[in-house]
DSSP file (Angstrom, degrees, kcal/mol; ACC not computed):
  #  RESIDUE AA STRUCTURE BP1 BP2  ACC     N-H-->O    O-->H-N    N-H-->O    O-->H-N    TCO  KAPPA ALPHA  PHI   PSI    X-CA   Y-CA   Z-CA
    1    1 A X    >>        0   0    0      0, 0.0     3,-1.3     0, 0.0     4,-1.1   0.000 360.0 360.0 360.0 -32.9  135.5    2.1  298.4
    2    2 A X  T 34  +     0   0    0      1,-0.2     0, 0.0     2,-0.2     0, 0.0   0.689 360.0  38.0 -58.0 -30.5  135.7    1.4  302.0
    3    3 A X  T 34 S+     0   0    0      1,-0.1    -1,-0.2     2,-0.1     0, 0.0   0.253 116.0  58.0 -99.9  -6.8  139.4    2.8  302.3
    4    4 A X  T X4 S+     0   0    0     -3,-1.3     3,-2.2     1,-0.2     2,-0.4   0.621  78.4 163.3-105.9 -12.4  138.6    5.6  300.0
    5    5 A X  T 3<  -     0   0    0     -4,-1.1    -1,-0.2     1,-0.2    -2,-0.1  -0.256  68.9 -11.6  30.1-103.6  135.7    7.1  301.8
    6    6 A X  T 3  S+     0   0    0     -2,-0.4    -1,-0.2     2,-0.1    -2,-0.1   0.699 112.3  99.8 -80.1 -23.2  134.6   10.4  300.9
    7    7 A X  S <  S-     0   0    0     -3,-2.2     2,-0.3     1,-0.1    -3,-0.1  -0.056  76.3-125.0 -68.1 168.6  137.7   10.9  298.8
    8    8 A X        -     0   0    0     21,-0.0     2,-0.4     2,-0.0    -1,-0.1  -0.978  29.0-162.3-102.0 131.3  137.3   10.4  294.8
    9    9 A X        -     0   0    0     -2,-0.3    21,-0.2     2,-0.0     2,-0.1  -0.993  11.2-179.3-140.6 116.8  140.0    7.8  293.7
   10   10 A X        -     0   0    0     -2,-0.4     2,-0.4    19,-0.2    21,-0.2  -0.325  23.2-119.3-123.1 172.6  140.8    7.7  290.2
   11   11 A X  B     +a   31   0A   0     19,-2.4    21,-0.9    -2,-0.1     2,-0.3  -0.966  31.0 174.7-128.9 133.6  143.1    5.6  287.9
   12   12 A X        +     0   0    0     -2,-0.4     2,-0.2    19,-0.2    21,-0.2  -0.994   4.8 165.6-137.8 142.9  146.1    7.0  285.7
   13   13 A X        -     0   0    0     19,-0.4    21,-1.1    -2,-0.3     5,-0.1  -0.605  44.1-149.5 169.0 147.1  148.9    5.8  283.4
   14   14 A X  S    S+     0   0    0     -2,-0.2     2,-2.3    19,-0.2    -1,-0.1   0.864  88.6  84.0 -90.5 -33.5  151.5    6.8  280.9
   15   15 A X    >>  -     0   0    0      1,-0.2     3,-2.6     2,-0.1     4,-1.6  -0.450  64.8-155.7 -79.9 108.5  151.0    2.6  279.4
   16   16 A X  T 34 S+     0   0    0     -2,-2.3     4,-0.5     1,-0.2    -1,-0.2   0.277  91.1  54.1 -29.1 -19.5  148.3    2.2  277.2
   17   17 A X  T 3> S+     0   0    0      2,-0.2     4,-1.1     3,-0.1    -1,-0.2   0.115 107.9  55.0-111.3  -9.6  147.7   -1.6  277.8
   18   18 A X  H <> S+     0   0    0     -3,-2.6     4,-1.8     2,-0.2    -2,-0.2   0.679 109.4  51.9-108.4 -30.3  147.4   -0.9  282.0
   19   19 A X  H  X S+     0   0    0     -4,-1.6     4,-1.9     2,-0.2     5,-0.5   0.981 106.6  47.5 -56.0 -80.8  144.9    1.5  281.1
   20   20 A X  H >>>S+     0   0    0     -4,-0.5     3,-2.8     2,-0.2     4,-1.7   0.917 114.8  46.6 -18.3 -93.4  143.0   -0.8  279.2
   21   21 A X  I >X>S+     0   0    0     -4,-1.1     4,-4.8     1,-0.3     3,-1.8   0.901 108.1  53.5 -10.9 -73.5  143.1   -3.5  281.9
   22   22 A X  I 3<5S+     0   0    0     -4,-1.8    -1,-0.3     1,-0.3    -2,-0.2   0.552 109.9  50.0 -73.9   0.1  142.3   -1.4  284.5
   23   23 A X  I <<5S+     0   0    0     -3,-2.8    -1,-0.3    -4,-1.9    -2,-0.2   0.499 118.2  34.6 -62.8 -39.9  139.3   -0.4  282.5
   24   24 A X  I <<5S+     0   0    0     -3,-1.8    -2,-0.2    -4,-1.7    -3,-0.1   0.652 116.3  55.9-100.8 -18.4  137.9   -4.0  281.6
   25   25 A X  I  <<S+     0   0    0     -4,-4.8     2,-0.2    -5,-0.6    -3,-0.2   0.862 117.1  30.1 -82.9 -22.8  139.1   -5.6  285.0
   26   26 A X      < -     0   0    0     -5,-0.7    -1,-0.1     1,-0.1     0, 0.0  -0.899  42.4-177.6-138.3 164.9  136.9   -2.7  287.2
   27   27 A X  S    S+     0   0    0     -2,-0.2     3,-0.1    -3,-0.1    -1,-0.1   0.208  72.2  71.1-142.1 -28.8  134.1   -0.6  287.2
   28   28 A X  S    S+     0   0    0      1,-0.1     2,-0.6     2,-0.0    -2,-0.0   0.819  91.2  45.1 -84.1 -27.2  134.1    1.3  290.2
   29   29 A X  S    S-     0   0    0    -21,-0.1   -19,-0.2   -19,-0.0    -1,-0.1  -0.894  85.2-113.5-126.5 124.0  137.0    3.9  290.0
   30   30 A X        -     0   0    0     -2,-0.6   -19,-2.4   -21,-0.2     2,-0.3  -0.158  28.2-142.1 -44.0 118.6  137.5    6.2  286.5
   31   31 A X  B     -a   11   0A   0    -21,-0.2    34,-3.1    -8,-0.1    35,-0.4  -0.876  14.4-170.1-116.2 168.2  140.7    5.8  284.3
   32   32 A X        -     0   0    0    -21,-0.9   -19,-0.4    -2,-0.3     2,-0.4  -0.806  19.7-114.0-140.3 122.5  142.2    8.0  282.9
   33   33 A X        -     0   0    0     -2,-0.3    35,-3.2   -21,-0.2   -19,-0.2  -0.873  17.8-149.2 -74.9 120.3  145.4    8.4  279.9
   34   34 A X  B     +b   68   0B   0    -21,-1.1     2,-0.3    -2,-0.4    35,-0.2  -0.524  29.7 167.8 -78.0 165.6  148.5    9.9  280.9
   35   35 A X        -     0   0    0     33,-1.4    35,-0.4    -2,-0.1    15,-0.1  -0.839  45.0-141.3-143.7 170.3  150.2   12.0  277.5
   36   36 A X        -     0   0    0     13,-0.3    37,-0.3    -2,-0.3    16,-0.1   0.329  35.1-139.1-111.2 -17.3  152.8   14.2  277.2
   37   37 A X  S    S+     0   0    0     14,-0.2    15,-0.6     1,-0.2     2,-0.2   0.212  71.5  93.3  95.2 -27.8  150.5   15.8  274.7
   38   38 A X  S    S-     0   0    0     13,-0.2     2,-0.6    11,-0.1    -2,-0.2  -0.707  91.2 -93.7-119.0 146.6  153.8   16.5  272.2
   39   39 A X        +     0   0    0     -2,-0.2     2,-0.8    -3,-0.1     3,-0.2  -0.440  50.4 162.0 -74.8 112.2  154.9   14.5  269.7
   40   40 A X        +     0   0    0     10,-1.5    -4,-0.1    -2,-0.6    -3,-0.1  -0.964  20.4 141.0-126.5 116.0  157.6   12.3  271.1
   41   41 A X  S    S+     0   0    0     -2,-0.8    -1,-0.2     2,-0.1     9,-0.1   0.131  74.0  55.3-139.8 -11.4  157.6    9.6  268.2
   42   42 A X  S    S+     0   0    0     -3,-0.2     3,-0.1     1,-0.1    -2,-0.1   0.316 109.9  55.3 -98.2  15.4  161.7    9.3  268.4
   43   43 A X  S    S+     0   0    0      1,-0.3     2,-0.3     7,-0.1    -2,-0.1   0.842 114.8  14.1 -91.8 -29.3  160.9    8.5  272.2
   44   44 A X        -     0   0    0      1,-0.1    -1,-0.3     2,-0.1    -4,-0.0  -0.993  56.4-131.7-149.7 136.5  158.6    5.7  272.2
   45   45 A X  S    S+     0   0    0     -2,-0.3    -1,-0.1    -3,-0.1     5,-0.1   0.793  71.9 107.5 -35.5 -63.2  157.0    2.9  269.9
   46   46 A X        -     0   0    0      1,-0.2     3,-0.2     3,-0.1     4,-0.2  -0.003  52.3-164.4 -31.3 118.8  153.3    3.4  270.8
   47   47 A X  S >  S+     0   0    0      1,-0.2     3,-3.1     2,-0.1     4,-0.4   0.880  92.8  65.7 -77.0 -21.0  151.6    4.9  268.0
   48   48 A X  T 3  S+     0   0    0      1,-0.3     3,-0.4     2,-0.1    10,-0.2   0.819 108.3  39.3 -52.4 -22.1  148.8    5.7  271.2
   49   49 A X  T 3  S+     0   0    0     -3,-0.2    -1,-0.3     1,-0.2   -13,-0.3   0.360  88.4  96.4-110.0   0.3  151.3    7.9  272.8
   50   50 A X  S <  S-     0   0    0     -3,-3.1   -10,-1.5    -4,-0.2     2,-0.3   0.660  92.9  -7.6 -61.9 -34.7  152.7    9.6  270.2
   51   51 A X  S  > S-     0   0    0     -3,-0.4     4,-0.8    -4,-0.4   -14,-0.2  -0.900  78.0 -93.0-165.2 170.5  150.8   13.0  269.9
   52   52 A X  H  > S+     0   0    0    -15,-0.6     4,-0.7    -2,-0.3   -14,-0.1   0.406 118.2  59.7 -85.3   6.9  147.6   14.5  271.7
   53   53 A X  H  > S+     0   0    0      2,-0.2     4,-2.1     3,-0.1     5,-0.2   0.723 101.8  49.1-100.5 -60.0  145.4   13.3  269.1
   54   54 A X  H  > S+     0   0    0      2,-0.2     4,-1.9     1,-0.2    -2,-0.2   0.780 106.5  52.3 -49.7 -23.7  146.1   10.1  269.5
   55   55 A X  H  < S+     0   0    0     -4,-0.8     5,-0.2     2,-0.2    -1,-0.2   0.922 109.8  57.4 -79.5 -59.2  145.8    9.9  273.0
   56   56 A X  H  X S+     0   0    0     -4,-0.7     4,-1.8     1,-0.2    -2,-0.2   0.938 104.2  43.4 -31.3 -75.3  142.6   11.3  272.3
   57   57 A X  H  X S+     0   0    0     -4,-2.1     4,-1.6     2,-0.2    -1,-0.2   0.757 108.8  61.7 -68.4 -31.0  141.1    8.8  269.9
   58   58 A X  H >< S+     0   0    0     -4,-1.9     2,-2.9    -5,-0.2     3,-0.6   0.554 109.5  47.8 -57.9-115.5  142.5    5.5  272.4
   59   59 A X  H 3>>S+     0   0    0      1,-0.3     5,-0.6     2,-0.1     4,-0.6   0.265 109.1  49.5   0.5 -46.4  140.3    7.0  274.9
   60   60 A X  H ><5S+     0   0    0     -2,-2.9     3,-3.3    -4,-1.8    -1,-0.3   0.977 116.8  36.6 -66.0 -73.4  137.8    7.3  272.9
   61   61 A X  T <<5S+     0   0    0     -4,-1.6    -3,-0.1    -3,-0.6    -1,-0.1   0.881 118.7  54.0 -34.2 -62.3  137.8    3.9  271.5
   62   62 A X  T 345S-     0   0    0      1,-0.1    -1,-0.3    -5,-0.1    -2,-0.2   0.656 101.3-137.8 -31.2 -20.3  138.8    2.5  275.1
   63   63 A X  T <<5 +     0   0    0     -3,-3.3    -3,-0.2    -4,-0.6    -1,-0.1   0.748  45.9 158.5  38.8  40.9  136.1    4.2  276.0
   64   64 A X      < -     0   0    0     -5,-0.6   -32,-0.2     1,-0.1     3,-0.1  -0.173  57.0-108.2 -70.0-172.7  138.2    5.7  279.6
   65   65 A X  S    S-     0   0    0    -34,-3.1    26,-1.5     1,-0.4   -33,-0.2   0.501  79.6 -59.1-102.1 -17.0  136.8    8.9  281.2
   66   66 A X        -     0   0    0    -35,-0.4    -1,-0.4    24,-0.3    26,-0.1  -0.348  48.1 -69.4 115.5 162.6  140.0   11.0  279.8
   67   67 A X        -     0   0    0    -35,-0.3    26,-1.6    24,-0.3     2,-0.4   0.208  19.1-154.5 -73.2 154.1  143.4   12.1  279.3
   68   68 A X  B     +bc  34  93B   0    -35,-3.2   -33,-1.4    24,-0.2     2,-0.4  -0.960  31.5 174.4-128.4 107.8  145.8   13.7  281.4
   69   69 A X        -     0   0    0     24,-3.5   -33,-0.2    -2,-0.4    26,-0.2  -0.982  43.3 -86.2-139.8 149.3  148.5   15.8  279.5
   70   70 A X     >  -     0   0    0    -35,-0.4     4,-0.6    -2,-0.4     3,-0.4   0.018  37.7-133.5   8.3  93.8  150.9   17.8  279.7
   71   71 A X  H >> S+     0   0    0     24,-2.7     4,-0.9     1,-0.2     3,-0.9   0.715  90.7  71.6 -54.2 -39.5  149.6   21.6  279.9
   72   72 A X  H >>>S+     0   0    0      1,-0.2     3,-1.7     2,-0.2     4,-1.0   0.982  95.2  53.6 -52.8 -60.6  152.1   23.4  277.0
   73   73 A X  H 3>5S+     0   0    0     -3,-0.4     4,-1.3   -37,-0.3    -1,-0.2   0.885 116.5  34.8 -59.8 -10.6  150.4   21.8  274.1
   74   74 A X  H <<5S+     0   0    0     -3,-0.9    -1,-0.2    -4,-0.6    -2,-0.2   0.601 111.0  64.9-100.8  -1.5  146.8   23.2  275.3
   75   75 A X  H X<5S+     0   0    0     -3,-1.7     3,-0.5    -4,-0.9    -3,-0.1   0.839 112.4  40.0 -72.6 -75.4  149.0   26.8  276.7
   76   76 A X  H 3<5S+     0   0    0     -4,-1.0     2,-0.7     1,-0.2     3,-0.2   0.954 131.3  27.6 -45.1 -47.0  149.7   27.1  272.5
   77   77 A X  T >X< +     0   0    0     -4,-1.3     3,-1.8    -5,-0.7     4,-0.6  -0.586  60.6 163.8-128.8  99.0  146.4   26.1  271.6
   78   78 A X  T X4 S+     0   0    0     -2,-0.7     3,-1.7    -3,-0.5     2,-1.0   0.991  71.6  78.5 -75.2 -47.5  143.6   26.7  273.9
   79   79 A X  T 3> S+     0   0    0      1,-0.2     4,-0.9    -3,-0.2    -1,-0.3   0.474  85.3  64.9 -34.5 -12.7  141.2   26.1  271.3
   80   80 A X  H <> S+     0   0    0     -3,-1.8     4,-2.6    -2,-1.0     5,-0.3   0.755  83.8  75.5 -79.2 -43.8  141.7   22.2  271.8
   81   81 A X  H << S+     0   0    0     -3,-1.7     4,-0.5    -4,-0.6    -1,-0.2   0.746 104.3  29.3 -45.4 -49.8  140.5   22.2  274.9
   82   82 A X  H  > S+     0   0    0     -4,-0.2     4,-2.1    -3,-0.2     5,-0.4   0.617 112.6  63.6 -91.5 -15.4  136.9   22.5  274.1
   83   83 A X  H >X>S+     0   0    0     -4,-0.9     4,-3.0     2,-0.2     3,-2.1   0.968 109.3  47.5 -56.7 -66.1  137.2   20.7  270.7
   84   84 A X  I 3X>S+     0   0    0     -4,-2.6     4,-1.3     1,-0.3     6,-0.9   0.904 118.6  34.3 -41.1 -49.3  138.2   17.8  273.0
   85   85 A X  I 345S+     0   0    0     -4,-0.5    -1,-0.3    -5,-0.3    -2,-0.2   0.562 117.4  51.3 -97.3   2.0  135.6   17.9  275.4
   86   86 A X  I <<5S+     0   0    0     -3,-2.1    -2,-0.2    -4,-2.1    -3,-0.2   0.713 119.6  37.1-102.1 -17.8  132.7   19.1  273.1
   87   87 A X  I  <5S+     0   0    0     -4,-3.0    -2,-0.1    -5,-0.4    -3,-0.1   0.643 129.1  29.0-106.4  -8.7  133.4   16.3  270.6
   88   88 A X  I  <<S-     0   0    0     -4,-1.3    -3,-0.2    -5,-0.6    -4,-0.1   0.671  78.0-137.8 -78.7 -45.2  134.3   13.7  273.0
   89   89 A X      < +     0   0    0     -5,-0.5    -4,-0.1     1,-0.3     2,-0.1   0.421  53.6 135.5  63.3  13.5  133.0   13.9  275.7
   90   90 A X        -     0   0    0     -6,-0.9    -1,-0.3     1,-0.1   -24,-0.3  -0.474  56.1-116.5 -78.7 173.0  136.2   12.9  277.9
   91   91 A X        -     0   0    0    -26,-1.5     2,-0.5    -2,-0.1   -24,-0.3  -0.497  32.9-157.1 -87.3 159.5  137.2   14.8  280.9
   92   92 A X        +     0   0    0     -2,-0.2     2,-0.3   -26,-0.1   -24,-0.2  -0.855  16.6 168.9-144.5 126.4  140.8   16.6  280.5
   93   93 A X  B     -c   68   0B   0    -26,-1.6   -24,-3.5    -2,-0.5     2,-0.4  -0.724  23.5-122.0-127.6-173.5  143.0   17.6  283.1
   94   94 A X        -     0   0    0     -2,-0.3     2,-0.3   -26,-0.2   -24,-0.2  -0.986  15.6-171.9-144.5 136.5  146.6   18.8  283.1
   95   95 A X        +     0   0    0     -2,-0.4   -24,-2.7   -26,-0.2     3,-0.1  -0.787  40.9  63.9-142.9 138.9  149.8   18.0  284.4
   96   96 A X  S >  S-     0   0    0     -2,-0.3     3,-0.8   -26,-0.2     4,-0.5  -0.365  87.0 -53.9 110.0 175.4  153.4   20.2  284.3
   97   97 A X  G >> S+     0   0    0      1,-0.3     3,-2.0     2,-0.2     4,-0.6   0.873 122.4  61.6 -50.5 -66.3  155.3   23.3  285.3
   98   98 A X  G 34 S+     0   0    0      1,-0.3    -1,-0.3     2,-0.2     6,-0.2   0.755  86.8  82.6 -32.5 -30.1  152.7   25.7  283.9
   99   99 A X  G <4 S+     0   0    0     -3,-0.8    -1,-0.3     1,-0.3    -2,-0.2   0.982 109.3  12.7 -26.6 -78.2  150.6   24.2  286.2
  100  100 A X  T <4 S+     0   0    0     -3,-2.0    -1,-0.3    -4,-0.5    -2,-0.2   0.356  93.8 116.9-115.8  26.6  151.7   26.2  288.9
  101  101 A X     <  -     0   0    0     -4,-0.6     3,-0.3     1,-0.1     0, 0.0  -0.561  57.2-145.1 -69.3 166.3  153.6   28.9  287.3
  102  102 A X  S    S+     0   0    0      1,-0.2    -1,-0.1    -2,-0.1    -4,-0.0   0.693  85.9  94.6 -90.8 -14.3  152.0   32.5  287.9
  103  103 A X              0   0    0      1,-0.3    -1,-0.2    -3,-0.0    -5,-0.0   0.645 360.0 360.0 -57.0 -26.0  153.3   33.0  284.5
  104  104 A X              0   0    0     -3,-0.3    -1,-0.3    -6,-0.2    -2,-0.1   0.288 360.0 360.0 -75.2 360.0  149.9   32.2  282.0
């Protein structure tokens, strides 16, 4: 806290097990799950990383402050957006090009 000052200093990360950790090992700073949000299941093992629903429900269980994903799957379905945060109660923020295109 001393080096952070005023700022807010948060915790992030695409591995599911450093998440964890950094969850059980501290108390002071909010983590977070990185996603891609999209089903990449011929990319990666994880079932946690597999889809935005899954990423959803390890959070939940983990019981981190929320996901970070990938902005196209909630640009197709904005409805997700409050399903997530009214039945969860994580935070959700968003990562990718849409980000700062003018185009949405």
């Amino acid at each position: 806290m001393a080096f952070g000052r005023s700022r807010h200093v948060v915790f992030s990360c695409f591995a599911p097990d450093v998440c964890v950790l950094l969850r059980a090992k501290q108390s002071t700073y909010r983590v977070y799950f990185l996603t891609c949000g999209v089903d990449v299941e011929h990319l990666v093992w994880d079932t946690r990383c597999i889809a935005l629903n899954h990423a959803v429900a390890f959070s939940q269980v983990e019981q981190l402050h929320g996901i970070v994903t990938n902005s196209d799957p909630l640009l197709d379905k904005p409805a997700l957006i409050p399903a997530i945060k009214n039945n969860t109660q994580l935070d959700v923020f968003t990562w990718g090009d849409h980000n700062t295109s003018h185009a949405h």
